[in-house]
C-alpha positions as CSV (number, residue, x, y, z in Angstrom):
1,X,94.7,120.6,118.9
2,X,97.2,122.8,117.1
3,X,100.3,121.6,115.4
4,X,103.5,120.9,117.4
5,X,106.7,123.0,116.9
6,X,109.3,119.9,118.2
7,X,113.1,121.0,117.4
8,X,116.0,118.1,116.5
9,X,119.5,118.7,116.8
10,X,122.1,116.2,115.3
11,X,124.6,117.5,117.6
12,X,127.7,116.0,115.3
13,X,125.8,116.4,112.5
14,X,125.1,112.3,112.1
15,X,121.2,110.6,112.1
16,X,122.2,107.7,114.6
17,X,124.2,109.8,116.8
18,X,123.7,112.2,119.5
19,X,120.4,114.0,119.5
20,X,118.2,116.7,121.3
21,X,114.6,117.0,121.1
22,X,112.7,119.6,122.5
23,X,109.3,121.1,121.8
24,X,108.5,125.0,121.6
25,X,107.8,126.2,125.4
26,X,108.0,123.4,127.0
27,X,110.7,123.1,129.9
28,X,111.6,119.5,129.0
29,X,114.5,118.1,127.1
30,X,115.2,114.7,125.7
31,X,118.6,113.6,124.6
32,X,119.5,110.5,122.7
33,X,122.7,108.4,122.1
34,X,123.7,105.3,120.9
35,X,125.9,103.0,123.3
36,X,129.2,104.0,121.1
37,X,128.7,107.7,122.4
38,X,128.5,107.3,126.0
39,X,131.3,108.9,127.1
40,X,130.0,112.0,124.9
41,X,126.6,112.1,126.7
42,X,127.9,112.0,130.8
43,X,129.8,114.9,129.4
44,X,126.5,116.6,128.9
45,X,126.0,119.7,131.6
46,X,122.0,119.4,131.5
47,X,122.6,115.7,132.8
48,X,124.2,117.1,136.3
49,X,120.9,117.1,137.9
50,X,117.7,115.0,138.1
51,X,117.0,112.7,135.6
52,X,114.9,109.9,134.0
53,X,116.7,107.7,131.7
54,X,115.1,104.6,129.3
55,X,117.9,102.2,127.9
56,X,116.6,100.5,124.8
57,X,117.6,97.4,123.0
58,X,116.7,94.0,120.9
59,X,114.6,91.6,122.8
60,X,115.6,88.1,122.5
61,X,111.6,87.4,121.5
62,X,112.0,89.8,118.7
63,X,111.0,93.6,119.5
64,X,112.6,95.9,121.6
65,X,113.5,95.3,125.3
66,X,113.5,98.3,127.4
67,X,114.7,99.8,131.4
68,X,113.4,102.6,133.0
69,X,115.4,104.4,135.4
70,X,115.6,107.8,137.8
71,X,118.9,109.2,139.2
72,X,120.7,111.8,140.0
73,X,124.1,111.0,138.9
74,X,123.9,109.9,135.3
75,X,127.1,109.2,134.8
76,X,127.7,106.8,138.1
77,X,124.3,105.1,137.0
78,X,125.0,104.7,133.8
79,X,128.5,103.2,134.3
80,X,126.8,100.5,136.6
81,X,124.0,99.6,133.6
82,X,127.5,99.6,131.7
83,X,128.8,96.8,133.3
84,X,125.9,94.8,134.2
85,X,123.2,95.1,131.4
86,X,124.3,94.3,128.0
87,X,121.2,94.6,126.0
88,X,121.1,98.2,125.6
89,X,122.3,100.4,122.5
90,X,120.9,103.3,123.2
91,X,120.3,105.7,126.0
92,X,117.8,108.5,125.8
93,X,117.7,110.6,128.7
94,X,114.6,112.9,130.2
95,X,115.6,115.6,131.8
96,X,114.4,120.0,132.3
97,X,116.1,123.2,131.1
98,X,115.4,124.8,134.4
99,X,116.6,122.7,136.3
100,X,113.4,122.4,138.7
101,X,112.9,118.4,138.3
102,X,113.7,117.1,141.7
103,X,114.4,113.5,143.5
104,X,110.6,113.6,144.2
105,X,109.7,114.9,140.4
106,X,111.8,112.1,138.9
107,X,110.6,109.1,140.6
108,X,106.8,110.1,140.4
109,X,108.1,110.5,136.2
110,X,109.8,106.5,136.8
111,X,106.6,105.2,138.3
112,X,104.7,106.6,135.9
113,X,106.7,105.6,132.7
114,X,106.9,102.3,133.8
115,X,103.1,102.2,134.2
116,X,102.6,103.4,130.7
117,X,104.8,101.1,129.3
118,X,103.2,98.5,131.4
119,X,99.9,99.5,129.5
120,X,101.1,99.9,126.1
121,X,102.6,96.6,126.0
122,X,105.2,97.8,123.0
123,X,108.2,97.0,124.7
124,X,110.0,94.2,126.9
125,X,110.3,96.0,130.1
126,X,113.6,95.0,131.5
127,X,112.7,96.5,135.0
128,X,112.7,93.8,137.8
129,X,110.0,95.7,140.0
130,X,107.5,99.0,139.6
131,X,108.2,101.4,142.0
132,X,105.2,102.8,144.0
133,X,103.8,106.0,142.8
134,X,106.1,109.2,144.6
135,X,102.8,111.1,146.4
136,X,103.5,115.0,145.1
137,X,101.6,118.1,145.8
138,X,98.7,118.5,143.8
139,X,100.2,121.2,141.8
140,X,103.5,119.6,141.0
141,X,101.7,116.5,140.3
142,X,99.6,118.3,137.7
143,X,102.7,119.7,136.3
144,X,104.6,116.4,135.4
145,X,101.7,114.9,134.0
146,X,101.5,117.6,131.4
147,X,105.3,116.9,131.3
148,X,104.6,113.1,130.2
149,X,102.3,114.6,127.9
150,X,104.7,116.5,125.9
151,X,107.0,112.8,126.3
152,X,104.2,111.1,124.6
153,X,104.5,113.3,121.7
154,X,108.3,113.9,121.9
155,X,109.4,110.1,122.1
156,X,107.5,108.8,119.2
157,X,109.3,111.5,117.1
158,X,112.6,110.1,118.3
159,X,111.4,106.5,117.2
160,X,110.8,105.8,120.9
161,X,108.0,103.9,121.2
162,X,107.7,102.6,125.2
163,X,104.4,104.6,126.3
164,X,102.8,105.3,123.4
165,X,99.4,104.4,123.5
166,X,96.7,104.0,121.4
167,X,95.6,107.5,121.8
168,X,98.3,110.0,122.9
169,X,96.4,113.3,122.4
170,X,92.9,114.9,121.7
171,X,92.2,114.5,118.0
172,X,89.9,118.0,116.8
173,X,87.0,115.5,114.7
174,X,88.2,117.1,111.6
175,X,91.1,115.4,111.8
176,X,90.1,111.7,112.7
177,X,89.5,110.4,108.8
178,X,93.1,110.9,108.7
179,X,94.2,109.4,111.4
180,X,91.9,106.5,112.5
181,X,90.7,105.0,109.5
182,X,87.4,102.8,108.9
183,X,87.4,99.2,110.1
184,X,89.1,96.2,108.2
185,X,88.2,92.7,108.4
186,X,90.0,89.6,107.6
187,X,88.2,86.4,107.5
188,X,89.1,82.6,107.0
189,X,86.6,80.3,108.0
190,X,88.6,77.5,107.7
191,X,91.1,78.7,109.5
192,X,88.9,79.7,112.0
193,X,90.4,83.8,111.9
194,X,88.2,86.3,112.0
195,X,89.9,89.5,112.6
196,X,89.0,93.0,112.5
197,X,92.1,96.1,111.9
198,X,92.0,100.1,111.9
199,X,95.0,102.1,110.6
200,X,95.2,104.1,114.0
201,X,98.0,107.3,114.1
202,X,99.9,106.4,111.3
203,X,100.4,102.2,113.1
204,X,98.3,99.3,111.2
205,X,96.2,97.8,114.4
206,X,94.7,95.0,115.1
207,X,91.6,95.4,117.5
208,X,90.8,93.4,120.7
209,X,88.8,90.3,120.6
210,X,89.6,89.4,117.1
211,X,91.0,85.4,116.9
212,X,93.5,84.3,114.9
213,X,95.4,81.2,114.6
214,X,96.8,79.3,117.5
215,X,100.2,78.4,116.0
216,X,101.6,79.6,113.1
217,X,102.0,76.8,110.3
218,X,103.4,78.6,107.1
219,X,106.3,76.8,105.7
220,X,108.8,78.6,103.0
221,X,111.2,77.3,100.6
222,X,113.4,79.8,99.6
223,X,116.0,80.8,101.8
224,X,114.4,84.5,101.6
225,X,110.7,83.1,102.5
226,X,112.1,80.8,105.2
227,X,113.4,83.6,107.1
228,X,110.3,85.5,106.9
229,X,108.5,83.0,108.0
230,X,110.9,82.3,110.8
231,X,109.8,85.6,112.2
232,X,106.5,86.0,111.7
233,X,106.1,82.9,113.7
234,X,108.3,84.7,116.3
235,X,106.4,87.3,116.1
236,X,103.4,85.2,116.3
237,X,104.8,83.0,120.0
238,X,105.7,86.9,121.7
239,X,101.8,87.9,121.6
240,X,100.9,84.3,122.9
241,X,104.0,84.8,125.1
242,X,102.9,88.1,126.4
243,X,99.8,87.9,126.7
244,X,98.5,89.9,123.7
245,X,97.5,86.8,122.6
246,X,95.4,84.3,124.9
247,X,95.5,80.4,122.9
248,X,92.0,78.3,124.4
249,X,90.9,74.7,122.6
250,X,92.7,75.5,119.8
251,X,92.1,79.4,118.9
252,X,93.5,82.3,119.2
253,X,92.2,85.5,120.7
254,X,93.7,89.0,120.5
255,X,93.0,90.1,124.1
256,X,94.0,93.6,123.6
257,X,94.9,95.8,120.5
258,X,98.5,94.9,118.5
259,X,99.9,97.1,116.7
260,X,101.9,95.7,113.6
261,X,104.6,96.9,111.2
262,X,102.4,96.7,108.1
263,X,99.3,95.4,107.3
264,X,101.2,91.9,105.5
265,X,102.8,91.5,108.9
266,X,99.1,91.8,110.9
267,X,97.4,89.6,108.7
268,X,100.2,86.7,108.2
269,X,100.2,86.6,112.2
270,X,96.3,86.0,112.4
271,X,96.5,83.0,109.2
272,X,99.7,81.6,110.2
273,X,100.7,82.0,106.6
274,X,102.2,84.7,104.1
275,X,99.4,87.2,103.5
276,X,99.1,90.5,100.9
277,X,97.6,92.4,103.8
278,X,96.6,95.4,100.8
279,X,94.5,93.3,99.3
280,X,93.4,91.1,102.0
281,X,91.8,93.7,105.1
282,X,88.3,94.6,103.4
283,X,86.2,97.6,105.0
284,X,82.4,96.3,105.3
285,X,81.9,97.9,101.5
286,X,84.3,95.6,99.9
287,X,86.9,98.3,99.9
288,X,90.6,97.0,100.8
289,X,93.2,98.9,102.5
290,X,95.3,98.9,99.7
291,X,92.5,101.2,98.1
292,X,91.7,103.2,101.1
293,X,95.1,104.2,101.9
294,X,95.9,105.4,98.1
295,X,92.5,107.6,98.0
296,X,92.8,110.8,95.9
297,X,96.2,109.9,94.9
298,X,95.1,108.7,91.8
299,X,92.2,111.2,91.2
300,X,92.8,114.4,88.4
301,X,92.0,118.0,89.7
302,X,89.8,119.7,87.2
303,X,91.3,123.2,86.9
């Protein structure tokens, strides 16, 4: 696969404020806000029309909560989410440049969001119920799912997260040692964790069927270490909570792959304890992650 020409425009000029995203050829456009700039983005002429919308905010359980929506007046829908979802602090809003996504186009886009969200299991999906999937003519089916496509690579960029999966695109083999990286293991007999980790796309995951602790245990004293521990253990009760995590006489088992922050966080979740994840995930070889992620930094060019 070639490299991906994607365009960002700070429209005033700020990160956190309003954004577009588009990629090269592509009749899609994504637009982003924060809550604060609302009344800014219904002002928006490509927002007339059709349009799929995700509102993102903080999950009470730690993580980000997240609704997916279809409309075709923004600006009515979004003064009715407004009044009666606080959660939210950003919009980002799914729309085309040609105008050619219609009521049909954008519910068959909401079922099938919601389903990849469903699948990826990175957000807290906010959405009560999962609308059926809209039944489209071959052809214009084919079209919007090479329109999610380009939303799988488009949203990540915008630190959107909600479908991403574990693979997005078709990786040329020439390319793989630097995206998925040999396989790490963590082991503690006495705590009964044996896990097993690959640095996948750039996100430090840990693989299906590894077990980890039932509950976490760690314990801090300084104020700084309690609150790290605090949310670790959250962290560690939203995977049993969700599912990602299944708890049986007294283990844990990862049921299906997590992706963590870092590979400290990944490997304090699986001990119940504070963890130098660098040094602790070992390839097969004896080689840790700290050492695998630094090769040929280190290494002199002979000229």
């Amino acid at each position: 696969m070639s490299g991906k020409h994607i365009e960002l425009f700070l429209v005033d000029g700020t990160p956190g404020g309003l954004t577009t995203a588009e990629i090269l050829n592509w009749t899609g456009q994504v637009v982003s806000a924060p809550r604060s700039e609302m009344s800014v983005l219904v002002r928006r002429a490509e927002l007339a029309g059709t349009c799929v919308y995700l509102l993102l905010g903080p999950d009470e359980q730690g993580g980000t909560r997240c609704y997916i929506g279809e409309t075709d007046d923004f600006k009515a829908r979004l003064r009715y989410h407004d009044t009666n979802k606080e959660f939210w602090r950003r919009a980002v809003v799914i729309t085309s440049k040609d105008a050619n996504l219609t009521k049909a186009h954008g519910r068959y886009l909401e079922s099938r969001l919601i389903g990849l969200a469903l699948q990826a299991g990175r957000v807290a999906l906010d959405n009560g119920t999962t609308p059926p999937p809209q039944a489209l003519p071959e052809a214009h089916a084919s079209d919007m799912d090479y329109f999610i496509d380009q939303l799988q690579i488009v949203l990540p960029v915008l630190g959107v997260d909600a479908i991403r999966g574990r693979e997005t695109v078709a990786v040329p083999a020439a390319r793989q040692e630097q995206l998925v990286s040999p396989v790490f293991h963590l082991a503690n007999k006495k705590l009964g964790v044996v896990a097993t980790a690959q640095q996948i796309d750039g996100e430090f995951t840990m693989l299906a069927g590894s077990t980890v602790v039932a509950d976490w245990h760690g314990v801090g004293k300084a104020d700084s270490t309690i609150k790290a521990y605090e949310s670790y253990r959250a962290q560690h009760l939203k995977l049993i909570a969700d599912g990602s995590i299944v708890v049986a006489n007294g283990v844990g088992q990862v049921a299906k792959d997590i992706v963590f922050g870092s590979p400290s966080t990944a490997g304090a979740v699986a001990q119940g304890r504070s963890c130098n994840g660098r040094i602790s995930w070992v390839t097969e070889d004896g080689t840790t992650f700290g050492s695998w992620e630094s090769r040929g930094v280190h290494t002199t060019e002979s000229s």
